[in-house]
C-alpha positions as CSV (number, residue, x, y, z in Angstrom):
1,X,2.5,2.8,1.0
2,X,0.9,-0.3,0.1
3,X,-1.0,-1.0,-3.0
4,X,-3.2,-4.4,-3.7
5,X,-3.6,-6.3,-6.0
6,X,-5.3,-9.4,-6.2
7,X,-4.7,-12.1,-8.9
8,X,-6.6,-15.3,-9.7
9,X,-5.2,-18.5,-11.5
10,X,-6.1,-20.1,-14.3
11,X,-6.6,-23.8,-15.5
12,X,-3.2,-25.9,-14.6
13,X,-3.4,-24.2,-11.0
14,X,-6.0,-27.6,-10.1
15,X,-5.0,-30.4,-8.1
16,X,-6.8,-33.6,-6.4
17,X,-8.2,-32.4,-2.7
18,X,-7.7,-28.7,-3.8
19,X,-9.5,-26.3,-1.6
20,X,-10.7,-28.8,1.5
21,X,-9.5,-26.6,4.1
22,X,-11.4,-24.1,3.0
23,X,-14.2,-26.3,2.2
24,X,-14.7,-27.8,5.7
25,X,-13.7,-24.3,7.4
26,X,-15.9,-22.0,5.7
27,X,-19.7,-22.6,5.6
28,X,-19.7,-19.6,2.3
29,X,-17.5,-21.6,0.4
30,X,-19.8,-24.4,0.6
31,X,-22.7,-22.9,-0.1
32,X,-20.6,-21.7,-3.3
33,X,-19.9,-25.4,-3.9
34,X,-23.6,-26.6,-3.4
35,X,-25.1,-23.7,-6.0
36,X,-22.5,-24.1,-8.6
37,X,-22.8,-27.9,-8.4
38,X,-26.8,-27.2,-9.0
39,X,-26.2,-25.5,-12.2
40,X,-23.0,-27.7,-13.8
41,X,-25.3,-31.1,-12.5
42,X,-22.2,-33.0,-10.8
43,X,-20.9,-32.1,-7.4
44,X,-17.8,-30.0,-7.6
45,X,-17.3,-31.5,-3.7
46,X,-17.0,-35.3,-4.7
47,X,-14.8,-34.3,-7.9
48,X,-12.2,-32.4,-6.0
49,X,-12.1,-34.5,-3.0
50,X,-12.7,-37.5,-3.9
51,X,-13.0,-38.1,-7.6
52,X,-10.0,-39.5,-9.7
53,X,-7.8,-36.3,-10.4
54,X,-8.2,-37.5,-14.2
55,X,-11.4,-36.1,-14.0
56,X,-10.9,-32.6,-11.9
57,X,-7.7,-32.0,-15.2
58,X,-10.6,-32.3,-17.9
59,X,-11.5,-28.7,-19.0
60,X,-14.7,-28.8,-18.6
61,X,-14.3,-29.7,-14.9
62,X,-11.2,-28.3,-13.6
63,X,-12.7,-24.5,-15.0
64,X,-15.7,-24.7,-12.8
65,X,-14.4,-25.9,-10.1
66,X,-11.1,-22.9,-10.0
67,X,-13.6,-20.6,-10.6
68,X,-16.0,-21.6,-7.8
69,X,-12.8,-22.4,-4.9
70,X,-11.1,-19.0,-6.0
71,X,-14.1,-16.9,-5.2
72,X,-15.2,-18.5,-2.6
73,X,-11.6,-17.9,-0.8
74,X,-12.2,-14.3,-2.1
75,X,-15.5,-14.2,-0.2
76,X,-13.9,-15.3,2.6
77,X,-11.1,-12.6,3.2
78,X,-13.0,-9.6,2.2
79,X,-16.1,-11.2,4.8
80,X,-14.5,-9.2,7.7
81,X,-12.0,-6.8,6.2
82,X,-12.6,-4.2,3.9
83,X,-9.3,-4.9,1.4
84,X,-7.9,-1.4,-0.1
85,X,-8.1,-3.7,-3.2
86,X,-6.2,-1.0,-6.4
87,X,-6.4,-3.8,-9.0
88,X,-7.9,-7.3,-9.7
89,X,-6.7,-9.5,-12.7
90,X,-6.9,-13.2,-13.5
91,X,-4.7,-15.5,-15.7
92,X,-6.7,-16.8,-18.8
93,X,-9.9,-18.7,-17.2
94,X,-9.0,-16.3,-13.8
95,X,-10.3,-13.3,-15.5
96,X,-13.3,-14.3,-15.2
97,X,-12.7,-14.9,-11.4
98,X,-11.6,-11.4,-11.5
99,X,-14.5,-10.2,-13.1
100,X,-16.9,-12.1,-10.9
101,X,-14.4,-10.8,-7.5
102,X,-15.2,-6.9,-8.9
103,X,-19.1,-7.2,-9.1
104,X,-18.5,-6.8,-13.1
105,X,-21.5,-10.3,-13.2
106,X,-23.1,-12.5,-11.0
107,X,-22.3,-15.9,-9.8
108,X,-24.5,-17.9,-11.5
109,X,-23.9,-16.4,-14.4
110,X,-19.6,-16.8,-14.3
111,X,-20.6,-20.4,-13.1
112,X,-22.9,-20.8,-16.8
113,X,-20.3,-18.7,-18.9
114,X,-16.9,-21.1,-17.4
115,X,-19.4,-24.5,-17.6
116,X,-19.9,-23.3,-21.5
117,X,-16.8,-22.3,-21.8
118,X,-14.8,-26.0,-20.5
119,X,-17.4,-27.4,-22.6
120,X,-16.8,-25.6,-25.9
121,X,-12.5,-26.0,-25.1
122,X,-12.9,-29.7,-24.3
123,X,-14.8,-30.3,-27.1
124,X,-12.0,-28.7,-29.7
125,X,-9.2,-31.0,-28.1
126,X,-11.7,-34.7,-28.4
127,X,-9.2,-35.9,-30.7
128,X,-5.9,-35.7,-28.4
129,X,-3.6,-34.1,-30.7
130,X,-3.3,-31.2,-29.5
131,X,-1.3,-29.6,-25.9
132,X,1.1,-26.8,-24.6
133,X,4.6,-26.3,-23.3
134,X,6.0,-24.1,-21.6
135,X,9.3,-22.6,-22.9
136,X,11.7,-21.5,-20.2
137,X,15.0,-19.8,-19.5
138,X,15.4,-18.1,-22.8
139,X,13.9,-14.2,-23.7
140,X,10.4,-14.2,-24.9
141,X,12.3,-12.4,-28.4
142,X,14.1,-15.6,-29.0
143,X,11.5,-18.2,-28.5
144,X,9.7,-16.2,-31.1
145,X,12.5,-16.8,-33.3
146,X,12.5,-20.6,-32.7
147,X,8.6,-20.7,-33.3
148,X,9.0,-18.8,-36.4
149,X,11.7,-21.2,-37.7
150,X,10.2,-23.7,-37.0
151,X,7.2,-22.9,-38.1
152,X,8.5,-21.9,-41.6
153,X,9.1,-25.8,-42.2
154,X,5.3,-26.1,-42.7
155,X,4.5,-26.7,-38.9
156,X,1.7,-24.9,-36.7
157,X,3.2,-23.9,-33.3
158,X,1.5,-20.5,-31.6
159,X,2.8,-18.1,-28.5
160,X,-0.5,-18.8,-26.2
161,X,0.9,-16.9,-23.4
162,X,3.7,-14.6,-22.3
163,X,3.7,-15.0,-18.9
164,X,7.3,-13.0,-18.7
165,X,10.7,-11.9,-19.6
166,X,12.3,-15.5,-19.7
167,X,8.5,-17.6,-19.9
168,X,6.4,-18.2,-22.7
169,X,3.4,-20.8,-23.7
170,X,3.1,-22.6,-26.9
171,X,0.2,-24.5,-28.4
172,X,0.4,-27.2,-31.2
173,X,0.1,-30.5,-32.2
174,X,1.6,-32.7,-29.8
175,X,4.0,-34.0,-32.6
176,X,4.6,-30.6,-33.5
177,X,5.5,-29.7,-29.5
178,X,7.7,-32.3,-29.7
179,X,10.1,-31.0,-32.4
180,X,9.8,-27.5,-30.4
181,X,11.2,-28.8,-28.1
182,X,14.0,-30.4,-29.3
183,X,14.6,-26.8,-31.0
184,X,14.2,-24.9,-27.9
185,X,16.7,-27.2,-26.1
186,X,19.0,-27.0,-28.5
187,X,19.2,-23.3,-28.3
188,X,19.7,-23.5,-24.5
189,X,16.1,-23.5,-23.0
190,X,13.7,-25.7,-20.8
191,X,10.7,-27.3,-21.8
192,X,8.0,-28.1,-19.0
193,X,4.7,-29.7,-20.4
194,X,1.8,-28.8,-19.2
195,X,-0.7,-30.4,-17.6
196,X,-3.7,-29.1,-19.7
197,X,-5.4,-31.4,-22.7
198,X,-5.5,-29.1,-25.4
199,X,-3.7,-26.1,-27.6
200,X,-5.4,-23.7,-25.7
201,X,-5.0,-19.6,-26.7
202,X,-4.4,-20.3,-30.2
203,X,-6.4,-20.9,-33.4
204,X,-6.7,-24.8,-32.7
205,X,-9.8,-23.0,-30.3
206,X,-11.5,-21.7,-33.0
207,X,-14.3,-23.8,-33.0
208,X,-15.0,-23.3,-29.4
209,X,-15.7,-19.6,-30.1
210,X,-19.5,-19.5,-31.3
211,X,-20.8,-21.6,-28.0
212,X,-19.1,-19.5,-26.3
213,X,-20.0,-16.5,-27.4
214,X,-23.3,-17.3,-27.7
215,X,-23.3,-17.6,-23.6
216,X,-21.0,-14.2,-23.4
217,X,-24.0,-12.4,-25.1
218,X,-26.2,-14.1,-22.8
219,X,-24.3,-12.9,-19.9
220,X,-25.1,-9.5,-18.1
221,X,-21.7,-7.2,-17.1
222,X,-21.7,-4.5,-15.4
223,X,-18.3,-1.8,-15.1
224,X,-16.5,-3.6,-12.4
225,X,-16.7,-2.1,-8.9
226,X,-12.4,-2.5,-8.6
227,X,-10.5,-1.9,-12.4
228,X,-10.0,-5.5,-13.5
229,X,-7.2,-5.6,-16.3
230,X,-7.4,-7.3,-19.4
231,X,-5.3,-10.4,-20.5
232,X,-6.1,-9.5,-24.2
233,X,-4.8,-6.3,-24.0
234,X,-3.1,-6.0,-20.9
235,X,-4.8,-3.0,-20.0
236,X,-7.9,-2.0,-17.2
237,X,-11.4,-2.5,-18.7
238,X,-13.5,0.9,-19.7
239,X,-16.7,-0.2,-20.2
240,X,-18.7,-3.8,-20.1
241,X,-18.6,-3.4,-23.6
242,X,-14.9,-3.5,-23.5
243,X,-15.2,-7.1,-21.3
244,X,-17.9,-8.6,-24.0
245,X,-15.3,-7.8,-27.1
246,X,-12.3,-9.3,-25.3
247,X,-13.7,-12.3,-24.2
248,X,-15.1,-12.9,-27.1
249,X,-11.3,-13.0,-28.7
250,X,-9.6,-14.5,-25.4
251,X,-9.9,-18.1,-26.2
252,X,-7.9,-17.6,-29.5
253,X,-6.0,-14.6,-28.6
254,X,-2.5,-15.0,-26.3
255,X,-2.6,-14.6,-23.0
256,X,-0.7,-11.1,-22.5
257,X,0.0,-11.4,-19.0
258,X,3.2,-10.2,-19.1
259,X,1.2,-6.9,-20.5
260,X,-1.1,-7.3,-17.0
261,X,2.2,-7.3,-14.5
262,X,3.9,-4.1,-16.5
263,X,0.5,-2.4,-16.4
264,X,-0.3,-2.9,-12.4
265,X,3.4,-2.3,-11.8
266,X,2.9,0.9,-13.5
267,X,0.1,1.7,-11.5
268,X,2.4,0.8,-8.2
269,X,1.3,-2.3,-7.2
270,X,3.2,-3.4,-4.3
271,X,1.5,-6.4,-2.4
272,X,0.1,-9.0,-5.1
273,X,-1.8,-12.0,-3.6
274,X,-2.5,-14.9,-5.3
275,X,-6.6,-15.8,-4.2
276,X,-6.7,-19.9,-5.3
277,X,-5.2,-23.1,-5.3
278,X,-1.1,-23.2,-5.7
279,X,1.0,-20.3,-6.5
280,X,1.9,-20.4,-10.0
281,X,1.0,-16.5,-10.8
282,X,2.9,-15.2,-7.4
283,X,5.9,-17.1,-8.5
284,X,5.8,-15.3,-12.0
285,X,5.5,-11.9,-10.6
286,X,8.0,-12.5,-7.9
287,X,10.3,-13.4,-11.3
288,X,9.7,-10.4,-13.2
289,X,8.7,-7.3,-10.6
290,X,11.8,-6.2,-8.6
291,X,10.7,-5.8,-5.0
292,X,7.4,-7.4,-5.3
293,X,5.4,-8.7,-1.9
294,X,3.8,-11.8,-3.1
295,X,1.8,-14.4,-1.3
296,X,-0.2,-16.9,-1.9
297,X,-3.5,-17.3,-0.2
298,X,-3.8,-21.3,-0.3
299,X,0.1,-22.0,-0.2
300,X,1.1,-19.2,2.2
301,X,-2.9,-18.3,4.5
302,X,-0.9,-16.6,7.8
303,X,1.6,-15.0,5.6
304,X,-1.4,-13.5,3.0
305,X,-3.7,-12.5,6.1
306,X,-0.7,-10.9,7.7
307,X,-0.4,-8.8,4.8
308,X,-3.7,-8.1,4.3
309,X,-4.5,-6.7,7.7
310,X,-1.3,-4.5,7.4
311,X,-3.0,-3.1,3.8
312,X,-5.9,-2.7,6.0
313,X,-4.1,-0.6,9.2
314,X,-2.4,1.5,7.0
315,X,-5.6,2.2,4.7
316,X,-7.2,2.8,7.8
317,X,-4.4,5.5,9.4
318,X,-4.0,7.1,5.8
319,X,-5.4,10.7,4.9
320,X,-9.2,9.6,3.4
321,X,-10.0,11.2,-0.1
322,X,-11.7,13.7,1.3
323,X,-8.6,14.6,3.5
324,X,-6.4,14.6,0.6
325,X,-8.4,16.7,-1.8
326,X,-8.5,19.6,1.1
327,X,-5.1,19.4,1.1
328,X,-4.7,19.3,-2.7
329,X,-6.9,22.4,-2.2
330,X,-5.1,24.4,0.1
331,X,-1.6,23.9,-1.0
332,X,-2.5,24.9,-5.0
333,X,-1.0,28.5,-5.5
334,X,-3.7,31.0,-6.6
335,X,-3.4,32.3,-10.3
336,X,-6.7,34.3,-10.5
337,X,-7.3,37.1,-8.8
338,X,-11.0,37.5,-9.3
339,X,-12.4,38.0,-5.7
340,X,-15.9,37.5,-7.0
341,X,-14.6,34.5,-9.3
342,X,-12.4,33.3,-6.7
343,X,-15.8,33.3,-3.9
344,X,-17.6,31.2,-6.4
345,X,-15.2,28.6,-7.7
346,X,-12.9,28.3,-4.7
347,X,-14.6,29.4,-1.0
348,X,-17.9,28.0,-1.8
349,X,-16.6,24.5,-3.1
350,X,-13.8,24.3,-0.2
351,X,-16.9,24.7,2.4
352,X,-18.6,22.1,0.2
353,X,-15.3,19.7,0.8
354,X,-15.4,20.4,4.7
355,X,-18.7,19.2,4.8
356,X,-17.9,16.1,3.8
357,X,-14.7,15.5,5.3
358,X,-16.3,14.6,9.1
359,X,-17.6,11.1,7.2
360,X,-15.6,8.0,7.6
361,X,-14.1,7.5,3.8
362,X,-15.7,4.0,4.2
363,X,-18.6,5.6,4.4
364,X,-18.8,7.9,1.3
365,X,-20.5,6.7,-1.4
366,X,-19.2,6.2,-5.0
367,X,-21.5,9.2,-6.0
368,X,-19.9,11.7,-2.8
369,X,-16.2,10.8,-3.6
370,X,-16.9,12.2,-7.4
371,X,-18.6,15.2,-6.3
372,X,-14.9,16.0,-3.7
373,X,-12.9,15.3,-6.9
374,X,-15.3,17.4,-8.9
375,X,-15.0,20.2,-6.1
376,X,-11.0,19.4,-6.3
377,X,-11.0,20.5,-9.7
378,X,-13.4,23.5,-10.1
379,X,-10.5,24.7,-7.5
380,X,-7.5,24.3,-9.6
381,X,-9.5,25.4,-12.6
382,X,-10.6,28.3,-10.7
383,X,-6.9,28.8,-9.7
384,X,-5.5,28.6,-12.9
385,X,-3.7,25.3,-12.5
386,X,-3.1,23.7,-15.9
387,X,-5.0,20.7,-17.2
388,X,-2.1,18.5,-17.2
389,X,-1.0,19.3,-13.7
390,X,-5.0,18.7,-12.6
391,X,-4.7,15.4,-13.9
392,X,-1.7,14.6,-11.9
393,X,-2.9,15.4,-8.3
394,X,-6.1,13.4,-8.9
395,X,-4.0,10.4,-10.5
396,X,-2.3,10.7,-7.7
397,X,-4.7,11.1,-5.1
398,X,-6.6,8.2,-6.2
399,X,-3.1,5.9,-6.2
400,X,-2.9,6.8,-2.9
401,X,-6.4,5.8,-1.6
402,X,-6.9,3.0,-4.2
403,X,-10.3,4.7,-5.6
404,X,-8.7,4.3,-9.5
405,X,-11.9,3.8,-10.6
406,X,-13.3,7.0,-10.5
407,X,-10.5,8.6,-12.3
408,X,-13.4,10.0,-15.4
409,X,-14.2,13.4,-14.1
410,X,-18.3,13.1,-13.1
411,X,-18.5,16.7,-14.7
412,X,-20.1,18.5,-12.2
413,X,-19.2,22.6,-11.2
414,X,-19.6,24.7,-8.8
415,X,-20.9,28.1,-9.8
């Protein structure tokens, strides 16, 4: 069975002449181009095509314009195919992609928020002191160790990501990266810099934070339509309230996305595709999750639609929720021998259940697949199944037609 997940890069994923293919293709991902370009005052078009790639790698430009070509591919695969999407997530600046790709804000608004955002960054690394490395072929534990010791000598190096096992990010001054990584190579690592103008995900960002969260309480979230997980704390999102309070944080807190991988892996993600330019975040996964189906949507299109329309033919010819929580229904053994109890809380909401079942599960609205799972469980209560048993079958009747979001019980009964 094949779950989804789709994943969207962040800044160091941009390139000169990213996204023209799907520029000149796809008359949406214009349109995307022409309104963010209205709001930011430049056009996005001239500075990826065009423009000297010196000026698509400064932050505040390069943020915009992964935001805008990474949601406009998104538009463009779910234009014609409903995705059995299970989980969205974003590296760093992608969360926000993420975010935007689950109906969690509009576009305008992610367009204002990342234009604020480059700003505010851009503005904390004027000086050109400041950049990030990434650390390679040693465990995440040791690195820590060199950072600390190194540290301890009066210097200012931070973990800004933990992308893996064997791949971490540090932020510093570039004097201070360079000592790193004499220290790192000594101890049998690589060093790669990266391409990126400042110490991003540390506290050299710190003066970036009140712009920017002067536009994040501007902004207006919603709960996210797909569970979006959280690079701060590597977990799904709860509430918009939840989104506000980490992005707040995220531009001095470390990008966990080690966290993110461990947490969709736990939820058994299977197919992860990689929706923007290059394929930096398939190639992590493909590193640290045994098994893993990865493509990348700009690097790899026919292999990514391929797989996509499979995740689509099997959602299709797979038992609907409805389906499932008949079955569910049916196969729970009885505890509770109360024929007038057992009319009321397990005939009358079973004949509730068949009445929805002859609707496509496309169909069924948010509000209609609640009230089956609600049904579901006045069963099993009704039967006597314990709570922790309850909890299982609907975890895992939701894995299995990628509806984790409405895993909170709606509370309604049948009586």
């Amino acid at each position: 069975m094949t779950t989804l997940a789709l994943l969207f890069p962040g800044q160091g994923s941009q390139f000169a002449g990213m996204g023209r293919h799907w520029f000149e293709s796809q008359s949406s991902v214009r349109e995307r181009f022409e309104q963010a370009s209205e709001i930011v005052g430049y056009s996005l078009a001239d500075l990826c095509f065009t423009g000297p790639p010196a000026e698509l790698t400064r932050t505040r430009h390069a943020q915009v314009a992964l935001l805008t070509l990474s949601f406009g591919m998104y538009e463009v695969i779910t234009r014609d195919r409903k995705l059995p999407v299970s989980y969205l997530a974003g590296h760093s600046l992608g969360e926000i992609s993420a975010l935007l790709a689950a109906g969690a804000m509009r576009f305008e608004d992610a367009v204002r928020l990342v234009k604020t955002r480059g700003e505010a960054m851009e503005a904390c690394t004027a000086d050109g002191g400041t950049g990030m490395i990434a650390a390679l072929r040693l465990p995440v534990a040791d690195i820590e160790k060199c950072v600390e010791e190194f540290n301890a000598d009066g210097h200012l190096v931070q973990v800004a990501n933990y992308n893996s096992e064997r791949q971490a990010v540090l932020s510093g001054t570039v004097e201070d990266l360079r000592g790193m990584t004499t220290l790192i190579e000594d101890r049998g690592g690589k060093v790669a810099k990266l391409n990126v103008a400042g110490a991003f995900h540390s506290s050299y960002m710190a003066d970036a934070v009140p712009a920017y969260v002067a536009q994040i309480e501007k902004t207006e979230f919603t709960m996210p339509a797909v569970p979006v997980c959280s690079t701060v704390s590597g977990r799904v999102y709860e509430s918009a309230q939840e989104i506000r309070d980490a992005l707040s944080v995220q531009l001095t807190s470390p990008v966990r996305w080690d966290a993110v991988v461990s947490e969709l892996t736990a939820g058994g993600v299977t197919l992860w595709i990689e929706v923007g330019p290059k394929n930096v975040l398939t190639k992590i996964v493909t590193g640290s999750v045994t098994d893993a189906v990865t493509h990348s949507l700009d690097e790899d299109t026919d292999g990514a639609y391929a797989a996509l329309d499979r995740a689509v033919e099997e959602r299709r010819n797979r038992p609907g929720l409805v389906g499932l929580c008949l079955g569910a229904a049916a196969a729970t053994r009885n505890r509770n021998f109360d024929d007038e109890g057992y009319a009321a809380g397990v005939i009358a909401p079973y004949r509730r259940l068949q009445q929805l079942a002859p609707a496509d599960d496309e169909e069924l609205t948010g509000e209609q697949k609640r009230d089956a799972l609600d049904l579901l469980r006045t069963i099993m209560r009704t039967k006597g199944v314990p709570d922790a048993e309850q909890q299982d079958r609907i975890a895992s009747i939701l894995l299995r037609t990628g509806d984790t979001d409405l895993s909170e019980p709606a509370g309604v009964t049948v009586t």
